[in-house]
N, C-alpha and C positions, 0 to 999 in steps of 0.2 A: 504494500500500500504506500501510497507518494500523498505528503503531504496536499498536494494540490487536489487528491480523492477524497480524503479525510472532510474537504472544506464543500468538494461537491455533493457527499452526502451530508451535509450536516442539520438540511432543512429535512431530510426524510426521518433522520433519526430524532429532530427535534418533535416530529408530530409522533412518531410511533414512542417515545417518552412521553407521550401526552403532556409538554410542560405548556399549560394554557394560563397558569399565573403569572406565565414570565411576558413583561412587556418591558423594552429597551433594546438600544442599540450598545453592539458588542465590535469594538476594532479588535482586529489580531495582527500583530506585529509578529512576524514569522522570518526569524535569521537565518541565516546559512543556505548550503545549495538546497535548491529545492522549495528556499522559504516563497516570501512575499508578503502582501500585504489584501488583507479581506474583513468584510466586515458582514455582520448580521443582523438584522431588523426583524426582531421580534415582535409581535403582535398575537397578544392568543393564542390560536390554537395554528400559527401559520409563522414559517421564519423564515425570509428572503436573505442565504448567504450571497454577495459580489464581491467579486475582487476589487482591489484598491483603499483609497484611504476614505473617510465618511468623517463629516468637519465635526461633529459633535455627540459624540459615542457617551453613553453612558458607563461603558467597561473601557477598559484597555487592558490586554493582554498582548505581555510578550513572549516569546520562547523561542527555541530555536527549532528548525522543520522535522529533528531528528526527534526532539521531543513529545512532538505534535504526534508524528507516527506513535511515537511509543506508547503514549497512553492512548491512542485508538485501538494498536493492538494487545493492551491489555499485559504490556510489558512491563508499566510503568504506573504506579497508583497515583492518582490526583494529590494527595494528601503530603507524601512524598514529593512528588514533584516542587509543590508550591513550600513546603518546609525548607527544600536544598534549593531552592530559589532558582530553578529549572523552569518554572513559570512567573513572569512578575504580573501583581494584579493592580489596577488603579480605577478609581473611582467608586462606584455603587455599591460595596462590602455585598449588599443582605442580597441583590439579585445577583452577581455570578456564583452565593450560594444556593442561586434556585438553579443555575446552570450547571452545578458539577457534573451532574450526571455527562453532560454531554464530553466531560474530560474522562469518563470511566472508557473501559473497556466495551467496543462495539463488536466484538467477533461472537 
């Protein structure tokens, strides 16, 4: 899995987590080969990821592309990640806790 997959399903696994209390926008600052930059609009029961930057994100996260995989394959726990500072988080604390899910394990 390639970072850039990770980000293409992210609206699918956002509905089948059914996360409908989550409303905000999320940037991902995405380092290294393979990174980039993408962002998510959440809305309900419905979340449009695009590539690129979006001027006023409620989240910002960074990490790096390798990390991004890791925790989609379930390599790598959320909790861990963000303790060794693998993920940095900024902004909105209480809603990227309604998103972790979406940093767990997708396999």
């Amino acid at each position: 899995m390639t970072c850039a997959e990770v980000f293409a399903r992210m609206g699918e696994k956002f509905q089948e987590f059914r996360l409908k209390d989550v409303h905000g926008i999320f940037q991902f600052h995405v380092r290294g080969p393979g990174g980039g930059q993408w962002h998510a609009i959440c809305r309900g029961d419905h979340c449009q990821v695009k590539s690129g930057v979006h001027q006023r994100p409620d989240v910002t996260i960074t990490a790096s592309a390798d990390t991004v995989v890791r925790l989609a394959e379930g390599r790598m726990r959320p909790t861990q990640a963000l303790l060794t500072r693998k993920v940095k988080v900024k902004g909105d604390l209480l809603l990227i806790a309604k998103m972790k899910v979406l940093l767990s394990p997708w396999a």
